[in-house]
N, C-alpha and C positions, 0 to 999 in steps of 0.2 A: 708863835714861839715853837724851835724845835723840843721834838722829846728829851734830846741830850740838856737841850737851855731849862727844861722843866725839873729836870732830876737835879743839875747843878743849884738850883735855883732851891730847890728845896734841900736838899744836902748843907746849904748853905745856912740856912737857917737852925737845921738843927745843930751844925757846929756852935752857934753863937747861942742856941741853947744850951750844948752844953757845957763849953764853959763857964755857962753861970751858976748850972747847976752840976755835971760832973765834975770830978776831980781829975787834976792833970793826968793820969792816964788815959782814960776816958779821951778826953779832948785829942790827945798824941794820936787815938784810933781813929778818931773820927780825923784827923788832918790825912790821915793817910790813905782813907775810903774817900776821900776827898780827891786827894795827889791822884787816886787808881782811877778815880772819876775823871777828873779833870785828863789823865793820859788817856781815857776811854774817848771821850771827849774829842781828843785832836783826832785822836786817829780817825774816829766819826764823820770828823768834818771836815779830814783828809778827805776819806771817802766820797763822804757827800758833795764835796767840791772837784772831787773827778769824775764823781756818778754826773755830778749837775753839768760839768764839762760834757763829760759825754754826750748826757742828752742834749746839753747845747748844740753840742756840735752834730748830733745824728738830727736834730731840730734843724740846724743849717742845713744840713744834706734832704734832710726831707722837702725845707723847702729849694734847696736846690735844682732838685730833680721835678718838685712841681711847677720849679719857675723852667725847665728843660722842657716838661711835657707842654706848658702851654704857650712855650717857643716852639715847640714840634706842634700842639694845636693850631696855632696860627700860621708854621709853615703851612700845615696840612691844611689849612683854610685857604690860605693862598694861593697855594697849588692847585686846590678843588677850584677853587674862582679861574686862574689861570688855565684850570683844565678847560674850564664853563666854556671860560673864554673863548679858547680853541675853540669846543666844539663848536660853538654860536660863530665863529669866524667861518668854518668849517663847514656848518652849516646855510650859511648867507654867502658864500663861495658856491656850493653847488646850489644853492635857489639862483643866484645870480647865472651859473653855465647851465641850468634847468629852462632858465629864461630866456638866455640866449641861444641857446640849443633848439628852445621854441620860438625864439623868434628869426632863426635859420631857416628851422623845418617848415617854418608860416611862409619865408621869403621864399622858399623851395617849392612849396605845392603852389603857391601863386605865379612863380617862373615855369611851371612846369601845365600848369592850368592854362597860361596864357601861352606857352608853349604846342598844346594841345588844340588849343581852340586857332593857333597861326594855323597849326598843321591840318586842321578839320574845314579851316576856309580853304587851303592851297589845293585840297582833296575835292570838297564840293567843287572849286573851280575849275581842275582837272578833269568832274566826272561831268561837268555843264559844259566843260568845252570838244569830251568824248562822246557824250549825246548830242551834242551838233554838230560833233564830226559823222558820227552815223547817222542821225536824221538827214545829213546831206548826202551820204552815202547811199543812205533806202532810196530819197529823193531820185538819185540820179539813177539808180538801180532801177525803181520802178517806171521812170521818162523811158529806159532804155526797153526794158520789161515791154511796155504799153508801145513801145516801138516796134520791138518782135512781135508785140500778140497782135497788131495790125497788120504787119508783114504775112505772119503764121494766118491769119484768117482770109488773106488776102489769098495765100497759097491756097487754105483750104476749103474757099468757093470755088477758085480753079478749079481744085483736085475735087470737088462735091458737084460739079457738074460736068467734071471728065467719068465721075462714079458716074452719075447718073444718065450718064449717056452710056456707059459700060454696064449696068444696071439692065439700062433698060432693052440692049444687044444682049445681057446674057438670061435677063428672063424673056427673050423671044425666043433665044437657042434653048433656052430649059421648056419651054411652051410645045415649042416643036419634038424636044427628046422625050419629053414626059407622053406627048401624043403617041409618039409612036413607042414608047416601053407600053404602055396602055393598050396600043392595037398588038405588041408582042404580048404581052398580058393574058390580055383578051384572048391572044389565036393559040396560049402555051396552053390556057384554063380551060379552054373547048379540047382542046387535044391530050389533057390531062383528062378531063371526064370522061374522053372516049374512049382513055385505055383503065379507067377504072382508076385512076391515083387519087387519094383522098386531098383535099387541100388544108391548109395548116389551119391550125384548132386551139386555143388556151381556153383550157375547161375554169368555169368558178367553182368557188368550193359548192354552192348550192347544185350544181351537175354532177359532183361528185358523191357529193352526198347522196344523192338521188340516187345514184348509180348500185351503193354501195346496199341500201334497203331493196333493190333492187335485187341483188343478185344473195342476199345474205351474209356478203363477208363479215367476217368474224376477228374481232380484235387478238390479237395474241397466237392466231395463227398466221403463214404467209401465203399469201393467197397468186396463185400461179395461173394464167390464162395459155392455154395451145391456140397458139390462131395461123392464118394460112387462109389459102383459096382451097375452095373447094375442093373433093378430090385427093387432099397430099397426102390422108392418112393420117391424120390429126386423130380421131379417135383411138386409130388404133395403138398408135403409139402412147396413147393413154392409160388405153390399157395394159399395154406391155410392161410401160415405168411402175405399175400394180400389181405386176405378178398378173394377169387375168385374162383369159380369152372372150371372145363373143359370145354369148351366154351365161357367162358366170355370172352368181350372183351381184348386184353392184356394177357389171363391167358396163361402159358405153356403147349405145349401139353404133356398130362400125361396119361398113360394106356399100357398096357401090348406090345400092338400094335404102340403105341406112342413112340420110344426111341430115346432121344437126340442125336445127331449126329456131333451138333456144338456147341463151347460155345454161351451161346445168355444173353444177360444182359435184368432185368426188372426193372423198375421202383417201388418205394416202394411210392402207393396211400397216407398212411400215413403218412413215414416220406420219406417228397422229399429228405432228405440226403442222403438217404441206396439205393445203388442199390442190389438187387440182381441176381444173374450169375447162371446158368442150365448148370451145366459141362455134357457131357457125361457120363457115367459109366464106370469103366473098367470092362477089361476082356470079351469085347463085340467082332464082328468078325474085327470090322475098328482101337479100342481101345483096346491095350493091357494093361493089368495090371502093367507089369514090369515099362512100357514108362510111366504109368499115370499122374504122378505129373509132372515131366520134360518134356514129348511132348504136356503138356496141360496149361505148364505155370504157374501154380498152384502160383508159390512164386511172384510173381508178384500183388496180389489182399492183400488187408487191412488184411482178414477174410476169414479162412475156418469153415464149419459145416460139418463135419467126420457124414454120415449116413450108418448106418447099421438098417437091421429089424430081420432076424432068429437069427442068431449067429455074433458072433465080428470076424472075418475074420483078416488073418494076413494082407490082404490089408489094410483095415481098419487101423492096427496100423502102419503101416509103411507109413501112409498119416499124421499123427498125428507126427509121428516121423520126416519126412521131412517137418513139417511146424516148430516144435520144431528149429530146425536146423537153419531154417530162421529166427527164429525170429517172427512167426505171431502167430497172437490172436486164436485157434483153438474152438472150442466148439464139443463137442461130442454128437451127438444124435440118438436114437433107433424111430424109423418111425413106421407106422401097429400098434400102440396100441392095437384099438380094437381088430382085429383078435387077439394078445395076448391075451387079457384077456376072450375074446371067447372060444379060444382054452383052454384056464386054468381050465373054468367053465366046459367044455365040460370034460375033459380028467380025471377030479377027482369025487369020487365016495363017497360020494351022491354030485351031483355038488356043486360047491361054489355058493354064491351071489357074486354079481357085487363088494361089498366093499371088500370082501375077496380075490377073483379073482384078482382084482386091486393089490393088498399089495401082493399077490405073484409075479407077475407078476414083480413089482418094487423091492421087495427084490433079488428076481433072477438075474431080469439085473444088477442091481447094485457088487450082487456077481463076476458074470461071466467077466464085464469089469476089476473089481478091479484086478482078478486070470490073467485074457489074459494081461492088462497091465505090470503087477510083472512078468509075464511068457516073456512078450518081452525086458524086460528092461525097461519100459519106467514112467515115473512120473504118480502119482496117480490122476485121472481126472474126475471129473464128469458127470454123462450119464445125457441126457434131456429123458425122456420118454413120446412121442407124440402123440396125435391121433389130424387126420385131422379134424375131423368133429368139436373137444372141442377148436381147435384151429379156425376157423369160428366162432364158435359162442363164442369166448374170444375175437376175435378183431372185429368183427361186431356188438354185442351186450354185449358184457362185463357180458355174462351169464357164473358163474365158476360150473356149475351143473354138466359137466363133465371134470373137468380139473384134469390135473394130475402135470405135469412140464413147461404147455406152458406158465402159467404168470410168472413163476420163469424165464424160456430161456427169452421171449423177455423184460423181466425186466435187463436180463445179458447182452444183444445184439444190443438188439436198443436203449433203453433209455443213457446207457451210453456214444453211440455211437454220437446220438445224441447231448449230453452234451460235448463232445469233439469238435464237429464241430459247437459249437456257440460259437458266438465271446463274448468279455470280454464287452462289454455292454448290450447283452442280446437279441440281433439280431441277426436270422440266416442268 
């Protein structure tokens, strides 16, 4: 029961009470709270019956729209399925071109395998029928080979017994040339010992050695030998290159009656580096010419000075020639100036002067070494022409009033000498 049906309801009753117990006024009020009920009433259930409409109808729209949504749910299900679908279609399409793709790729490596393996027989076949084209080729190469090396050996018993008769005509002709170089030999080396010429000589180092305790040289000096024949002035020119006469203290004994005997070394006053050595002379009674250079040790010293004064003597070049041989620094020099150019003045008619005399004198020697040289074999070499006295008064007093070669030699000999034996800071 609604509320309006519960108030009427009761309303109702008290009307029917009170007419039994009110009196008609009463009753007329109560018909009229009734009447105002009952209009309250409709209009109520006006209401209520358009409110209930309402909700009916928003009732229908609600379920409306739920019967919409779950016709949209079930599109959207359907669609999700029809998507499924797709994709599962979709999916079994490319397994299906994934399959067939691999079973291309499968037909492919195996077309291509047995393609490979055609082409790897056609290959060996080609290299099996290109190693029997050449093993036939060596074949034939080698028949023809072993046909020339028969031919070729054929030719070269020929040719090894045409040697050998050529052979043996040219060691008859050598037999014969060698005897007779031997008897020339033979009759050069008798004729060489008779003029005194030493013959050729390669010292060992233990000869050298020997030589060098022998005579005292000295490391760190350069050790200088004067040699010559007897007679040339070798001493004295020793002493000159010294500043020193005969007698002075240190000097060598020098003079006709003065002849060296043993080798003997002198100090050089001016350059303490240089010593120089007074060989004996050859050709003397104790000193033979032939022995000269080898039983005097000769190769053994820094420096030889090859002295001659008359003439250039084949000693002379054959001391020149065995220093060549060694290896040493030789210098050539003519000794006796003076007297040359004495004799020059003297011997030409109307005499020469001293300048003229000179310049023959140096024209001469210089001819006669160059002829004796070219005459022995031996390289072209320059002569010192010296005089004692120009050489004193060149190294004592630095006077050139008579010099002829002696600034030029100890400009060759000592300075250089010198220069070689100071050390690279400039300290001897």
């Amino acid at each position: 029961m609604g509320f309006f049906d519960f108030v009427f309801a009761a309303v109702g009753t008290v009307v029917v009470a009170a007419n039994v117990i009110f009196n008609p006024i009463g009753t007329a009020a109560v018909f009229t709270i009734h009447a105002v009920l009952s209009s309250i009433q409709d209009s109520k259930e006006a209401e209520f019956k358009a409110a209930q409409k309402k909700a009916q109808q928003e009732a229908e729209e609600v379920k409306r729209r739920e019967e919409e949504a779950r016709a949209a749910e079930i599109a959207a299900e359907e669609a999700r399925q029809r998507a499924e679908e797709a994709r599962l279609a979709e999916e079994e399409a490319r397994r299906r071109a994934e399959e067939e793709e691999e079973r291309r790729r499968v037909a492919d490596e195996e077309e291509r395998r047995e393609r490979e393996a055609r082409m790897r027989e056609m290959e060996e076949a080609m290299r099996r029928a290109e190693e029997e084209r050449r093993r036939a080729e060596r074949a034939e190469e080698e028949m023809k080979r072993q046909a020339e090396e028969a031919q070729r050996q054929a030719r070269d018993a020929r040719k090894q017994a045409e040697e050998t008769m050529r052979q043996a005509e040219q060691a008859r002709r050598q037999a014969e040339e060698a005897r007779k170089r031997a008897e020339e030999a033979r009759k050069d080396a008798e004729d060489r010992l008779m003029r005194g010429i030493p013959p050729e000589f390669h010292p060992t180092e233990e000869d050298k050695a020997r030589f060098r305790r022998r005579y005292g040289l000295q490391r760190g000096k350069f050790n200088i030998a004067i040699v010559g024949e007897s007679g040339m002035g070798k001493s004295t020119l020793l002493n000159s290159i010294r500043g020193l006469s005969p007698g002075d203290e240190g000097a060598a004994a020098a003079g006709f009656d003065e002849t060296t005997e043993e080798v003997q070394g002198y100090a050089d006053p001016h350059v303490p580096l240089i010593t120089w050595y007074d060989v004996p002379g050859a050709n003397t009674p104790r000193v033979r010419g032939w022995t000269y250079f080898v039983n005097q040790g000769l190769y053994v010293f820094d420096a030889v000075i090859v002295v001659f004064a008359d003439r250039f003597t084949e000693t002379a070049g054959t001391l020149l020639s065995n220093a060549n041989k060694c290896g040493m620094m030789s210098l050539l020099v003519r000794t006796k100036a003076d007297q040359l150019i004495r004799g020059a003045k003297e011997d030409s008619y109307p005499p020469l002067s001293d300048q003229a005399a000179r310049e023959k004198v140096v024209k001469n020697t210089r001819n006669m070494v160059a002829k004796n040289l070219q005459k022995l074999g031996l390289p072209d070499q320059r002569v010192y022409i010296l005089s004692k006295a120009a050489m004193k008064q060149w190294v004592l007093r630095r006077d050139v009033s008579g010099v002829i070669d002696e600034m030029e030699f100890l400009d060759d000999v000592v300075r250089p000498l010198e220069a070689a034996f100071t050390t690279a800071d400039g300290v001897q």
